[in-house]
C-alpha positions in Angstrom: 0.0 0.0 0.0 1.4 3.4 -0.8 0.8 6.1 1.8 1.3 9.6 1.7 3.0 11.4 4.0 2.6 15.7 4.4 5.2 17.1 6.4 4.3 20.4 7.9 7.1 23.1 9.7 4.4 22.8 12.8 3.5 25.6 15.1 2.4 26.7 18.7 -1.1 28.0 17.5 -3.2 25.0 17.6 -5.6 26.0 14.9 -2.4 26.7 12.2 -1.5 22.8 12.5 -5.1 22.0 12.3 -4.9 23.5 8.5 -2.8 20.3 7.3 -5.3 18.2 8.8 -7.8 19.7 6.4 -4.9 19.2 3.7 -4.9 15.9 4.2 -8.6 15.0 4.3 -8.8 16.9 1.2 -5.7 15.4 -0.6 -7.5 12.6 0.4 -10.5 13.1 -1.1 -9.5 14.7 -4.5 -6.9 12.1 -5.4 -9.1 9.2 -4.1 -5.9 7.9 -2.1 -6.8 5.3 0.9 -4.0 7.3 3.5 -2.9 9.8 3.7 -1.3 11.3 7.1 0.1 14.7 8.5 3.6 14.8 10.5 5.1 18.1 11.7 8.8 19.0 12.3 8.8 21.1 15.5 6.3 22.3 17.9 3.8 19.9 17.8 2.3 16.2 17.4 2.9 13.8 15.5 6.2 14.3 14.8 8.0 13.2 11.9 8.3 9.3 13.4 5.0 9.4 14.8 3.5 10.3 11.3 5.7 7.4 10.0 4.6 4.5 12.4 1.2 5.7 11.5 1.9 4.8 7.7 3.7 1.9 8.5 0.9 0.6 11.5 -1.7 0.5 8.3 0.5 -1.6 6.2 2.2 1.1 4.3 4.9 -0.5 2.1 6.0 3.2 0.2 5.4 6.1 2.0 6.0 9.2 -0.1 6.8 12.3 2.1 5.8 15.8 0.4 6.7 18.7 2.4 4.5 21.2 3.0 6.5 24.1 2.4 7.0 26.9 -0.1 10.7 26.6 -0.8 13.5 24.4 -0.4 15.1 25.5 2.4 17.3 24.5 5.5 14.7 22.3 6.7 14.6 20.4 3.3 17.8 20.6 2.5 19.4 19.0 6.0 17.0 17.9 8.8 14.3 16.1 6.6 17.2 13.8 4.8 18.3 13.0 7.8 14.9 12.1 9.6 14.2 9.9 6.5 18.0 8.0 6.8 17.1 7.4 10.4 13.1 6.2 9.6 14.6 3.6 6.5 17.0 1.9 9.6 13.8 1.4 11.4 11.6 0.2 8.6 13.8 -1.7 6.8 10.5 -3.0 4.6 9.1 0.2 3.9 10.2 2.6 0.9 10.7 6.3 1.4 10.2 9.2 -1.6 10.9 12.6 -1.1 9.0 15.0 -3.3 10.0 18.4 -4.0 8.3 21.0 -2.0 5.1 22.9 -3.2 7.3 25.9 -4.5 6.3 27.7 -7.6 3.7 25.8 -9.5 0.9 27.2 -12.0 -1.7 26.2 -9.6 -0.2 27.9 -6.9 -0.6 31.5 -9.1 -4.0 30.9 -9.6 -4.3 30.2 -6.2 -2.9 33.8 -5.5 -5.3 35.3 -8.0 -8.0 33.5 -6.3 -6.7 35.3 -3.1 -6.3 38.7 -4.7 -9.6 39.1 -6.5 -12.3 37.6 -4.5 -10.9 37.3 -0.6 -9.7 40.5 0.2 -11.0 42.4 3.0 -9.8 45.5 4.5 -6.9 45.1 7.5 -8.4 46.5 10.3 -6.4 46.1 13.8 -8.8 45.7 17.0 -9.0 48.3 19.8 -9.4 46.3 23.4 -13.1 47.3 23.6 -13.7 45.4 20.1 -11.6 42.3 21.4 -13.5 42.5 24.7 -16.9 42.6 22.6 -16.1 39.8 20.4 -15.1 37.6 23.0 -18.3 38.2 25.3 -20.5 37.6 21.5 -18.1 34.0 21.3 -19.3 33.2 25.1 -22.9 34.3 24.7 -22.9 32.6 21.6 -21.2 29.2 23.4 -23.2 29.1 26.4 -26.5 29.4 24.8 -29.8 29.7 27.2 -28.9 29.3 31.3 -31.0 29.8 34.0 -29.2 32.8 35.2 -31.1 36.1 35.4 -30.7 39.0 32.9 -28.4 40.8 35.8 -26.6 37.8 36.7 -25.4 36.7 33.2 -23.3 39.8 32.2 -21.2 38.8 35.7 -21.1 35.0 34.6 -20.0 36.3 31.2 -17.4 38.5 33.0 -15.8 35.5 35.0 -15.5 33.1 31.8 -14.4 35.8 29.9 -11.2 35.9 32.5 -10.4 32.6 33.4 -11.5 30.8 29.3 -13.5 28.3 31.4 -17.2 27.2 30.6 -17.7 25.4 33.7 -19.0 28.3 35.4 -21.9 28.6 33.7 -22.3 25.0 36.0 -21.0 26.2 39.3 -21.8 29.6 39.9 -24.0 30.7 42.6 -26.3 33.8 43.7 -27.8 35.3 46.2 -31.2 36.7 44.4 -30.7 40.4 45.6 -26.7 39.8 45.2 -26.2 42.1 41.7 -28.8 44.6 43.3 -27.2 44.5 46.8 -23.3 45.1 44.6 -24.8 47.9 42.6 -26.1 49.7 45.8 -22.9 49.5 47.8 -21.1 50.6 44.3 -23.3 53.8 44.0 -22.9 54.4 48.0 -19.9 55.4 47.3 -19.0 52.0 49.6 -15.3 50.6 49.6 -14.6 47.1 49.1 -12.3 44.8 51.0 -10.2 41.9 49.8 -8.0 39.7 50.6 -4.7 39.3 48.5 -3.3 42.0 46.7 -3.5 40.1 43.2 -7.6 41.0 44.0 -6.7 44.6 45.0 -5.0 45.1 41.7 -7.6 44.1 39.0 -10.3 46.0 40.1 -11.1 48.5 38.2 -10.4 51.5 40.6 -11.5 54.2 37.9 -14.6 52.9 37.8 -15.1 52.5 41.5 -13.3 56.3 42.9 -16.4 57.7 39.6 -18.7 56.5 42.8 -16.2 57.6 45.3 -15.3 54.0 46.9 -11.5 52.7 46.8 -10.3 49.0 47.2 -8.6 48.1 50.7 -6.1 45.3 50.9 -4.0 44.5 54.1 -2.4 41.1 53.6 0.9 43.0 53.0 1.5 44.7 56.7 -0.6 41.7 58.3 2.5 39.9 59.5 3.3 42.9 61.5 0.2 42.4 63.1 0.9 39.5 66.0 -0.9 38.3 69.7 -0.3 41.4 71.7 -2.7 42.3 74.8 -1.7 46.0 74.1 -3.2 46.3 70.3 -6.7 47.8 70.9 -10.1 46.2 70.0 -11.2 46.0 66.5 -13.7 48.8 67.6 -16.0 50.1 66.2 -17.1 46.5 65.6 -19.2 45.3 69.0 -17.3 42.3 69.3 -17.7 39.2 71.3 -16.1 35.9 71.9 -12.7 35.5 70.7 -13.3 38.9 68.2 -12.4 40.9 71.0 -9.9 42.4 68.7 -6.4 40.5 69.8 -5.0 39.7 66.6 -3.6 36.0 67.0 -0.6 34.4 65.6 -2.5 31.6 64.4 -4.2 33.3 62.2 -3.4 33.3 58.8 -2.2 36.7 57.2 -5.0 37.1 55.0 -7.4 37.1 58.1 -5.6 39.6 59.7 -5.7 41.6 56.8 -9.1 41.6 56.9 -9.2 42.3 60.2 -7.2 45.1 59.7 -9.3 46.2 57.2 -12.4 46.4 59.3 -10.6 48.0 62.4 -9.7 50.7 60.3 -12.4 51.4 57.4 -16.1 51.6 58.8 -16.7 52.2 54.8 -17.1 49.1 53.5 -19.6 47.9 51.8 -18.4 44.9 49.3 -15.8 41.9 51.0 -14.2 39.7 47.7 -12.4 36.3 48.4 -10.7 35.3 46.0 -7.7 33.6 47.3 -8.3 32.5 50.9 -10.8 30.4 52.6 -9.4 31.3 55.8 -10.6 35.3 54.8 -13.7 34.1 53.9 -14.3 31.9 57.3 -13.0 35.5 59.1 -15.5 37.7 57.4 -18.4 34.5 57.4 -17.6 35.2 61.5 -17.3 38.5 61.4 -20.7 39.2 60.3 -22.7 36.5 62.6 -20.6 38.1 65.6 -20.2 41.2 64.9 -22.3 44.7 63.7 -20.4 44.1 60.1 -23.0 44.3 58.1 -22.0 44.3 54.1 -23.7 44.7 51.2 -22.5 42.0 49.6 -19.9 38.8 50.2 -18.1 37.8 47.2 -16.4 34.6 48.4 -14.7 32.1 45.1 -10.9 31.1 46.7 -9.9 28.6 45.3 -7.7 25.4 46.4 -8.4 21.8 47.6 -7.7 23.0 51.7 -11.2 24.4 53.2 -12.0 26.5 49.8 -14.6 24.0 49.1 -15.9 24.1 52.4 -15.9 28.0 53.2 -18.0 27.8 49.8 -20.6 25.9 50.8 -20.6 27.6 54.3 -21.5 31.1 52.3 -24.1 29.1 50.1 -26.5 29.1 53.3 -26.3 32.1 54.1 -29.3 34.8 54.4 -27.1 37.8 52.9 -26.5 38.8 49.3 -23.3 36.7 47.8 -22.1 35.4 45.3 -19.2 31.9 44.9 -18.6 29.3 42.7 -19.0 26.0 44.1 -16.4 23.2 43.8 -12.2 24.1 44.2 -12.2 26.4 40.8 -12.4 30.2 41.7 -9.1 32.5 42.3 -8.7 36.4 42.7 -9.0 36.3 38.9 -12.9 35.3 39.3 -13.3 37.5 42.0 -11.6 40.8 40.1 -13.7 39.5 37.2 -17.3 39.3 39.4 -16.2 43.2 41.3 -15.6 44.8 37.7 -18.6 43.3 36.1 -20.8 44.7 38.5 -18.9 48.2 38.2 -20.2 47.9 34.6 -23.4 47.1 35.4 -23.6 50.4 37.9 -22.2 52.4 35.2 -24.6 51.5 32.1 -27.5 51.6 34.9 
């Protein structure tokens, strides 16, 4: 059986190597040849031996190897010789042919008046609002009909839009006055608290200081913060219990920062989670013990240590959130769920 054998340079981009795919099925189907395979010589699979056990595995006696290049060049010249000496000590049975590549051929001009007179289209280079737009229409156009309500898909959009992951549509979860509850605090003028600095520094703080809130992070100066009987109470937070405001060494940094946060903002109005269970835990506490009252809990950390647990902690609970259930989430979901609804206040 002969088998042909196309041999492409290969590439990073996934949908470029896909192109000699459709090559082949279509070399494939115009010549009416029974196999015909694709091998590429760098950056991606099958390589050049992979795409020659595949000829040989369907009983390939002469395997004829045509590569797919525009001119004879250091690749043809050099490396494909030498992958072909190599394969013939391996199949010892099997013939190799080496055609010339597709270089400058009649067909390939008409191809290029083909290209010239009926597929051109003006260059046009996209601003980042146009990318942004076309990539929300791709994910609209993906995820089809949910059960998500008309404010809550624009923020569902938002997170898949930052993290390329459809799953969400599957695991997020709100509270029904949660958008509402985000817009108020927005428009209050309300500052929002987070956890990890990576949160602090993809929110959109343009947006937020048009309404007059700012973002407050703490996790940075939180190891300064240790058990001391002379730090004052987290005032003016009536709390009880072991919130009495000693800041233990136990406690992870990102709980002290939040902490911190609340001792010394009585602003806030939005908490996001997006790294931390331990935060979320804090500020789940927080608020049953305490006169911290937010508008709205944004809790997604992510991990396989308590983040599935703090999760479904917040799931139950009375006031507005939102989360994602199962280990995915991250301060990029979080960033992503803050400045879609600082869209959603500013188009409202």
């Amino acid at each position: 059986m002969e088998a042909i054998l196309l041999l492409g340079h290969g590439s990073r981009l996934t949908e470029a190597n896909s192109a000699l795919k459709h090559m082949a099925d279509l070399v494939k189907k115009t010549g009416d040849i029974p196999l015909v395979e694709i091998a590429f010589l760098q950056f991606s699979k099958p390589d050049f031996f992979d795409g020659v056990s595949a000829c040989a595995a369907k009983g390939a006696k002469k395997i004829i190897i045509l590569p797919y290049f525009l001119y004879k060049g250091r690749h043809f010249e050099e490396d494909i010789g030498e992958l072909i000496i190599e394969a013939q000590k391996r199949y010892k049975d099997v013939e190799f042919f080496l055609t010339e590549p597709l270089g400058v051929h009649e067909n390939i001009a008409k191809v290029i008046i083909e290209r010239v007179t009926k597929d051109i289209k003006p260059f046009k280079v996209l601003n980042p609002h146009e990318i942004e737009e076309k990539s929300l229409e791709i994910i609209t156009k993906t995820i089809g009909e949910t059960n998500f309500t008309p404010l809550e898909l624009p923020v569902v959009k938002r997170v898949i839009h930052a993290t390329g992951d459809f799953d969400f549509t599957k695991n997020m979860r709100f509270h029904p006055d949660a958008v509402e509850a985000g817009i108020r605090a927005i428009k209050n003028g309300k500052d929002i608290l987070v956890d990890v600095s990576m949160v602090e520094a993809g929110i959109n703080k343009t947006l937020l200081q048009k309404w007059g809130g700012k973002v407050i992070c703490n996790i940075q100066g939180a190891e300064h913060k240790t058990q001391n009987t002379d730090n004052p109470p987290l005032s003016p937070l009536n709390l009880r219990g072991d919130e009495r405001g000693v800041i233990e060494t136990h406690k992870t940094r990102a709980e002290i920062g939040i902490e911190i946060g609340l001792k010394e903002n009585n602003n806030i109005g939005m908490v996001a989670i997006g790294n931390a269970p331990t935060a979320l835990y804090r500020v789940m506490k927080l608020i049953r013990n305490t006169d911290f009252k937010p508008e709205l809990v944004i809790g997604v950390p992510v991990g396989f240590v308590k983040a599935v647990e703090s999760k479904e902690v917040l799931l139950h609970m009375k006031y507005p959130f939102i989360t994602s259930l199962g280990r995915k989430g991250g301060s990029p979901v979080a960033v992503a769920i803050v400045n879609a609804l600082l869209k959603i206040a500013e188009g409202k």
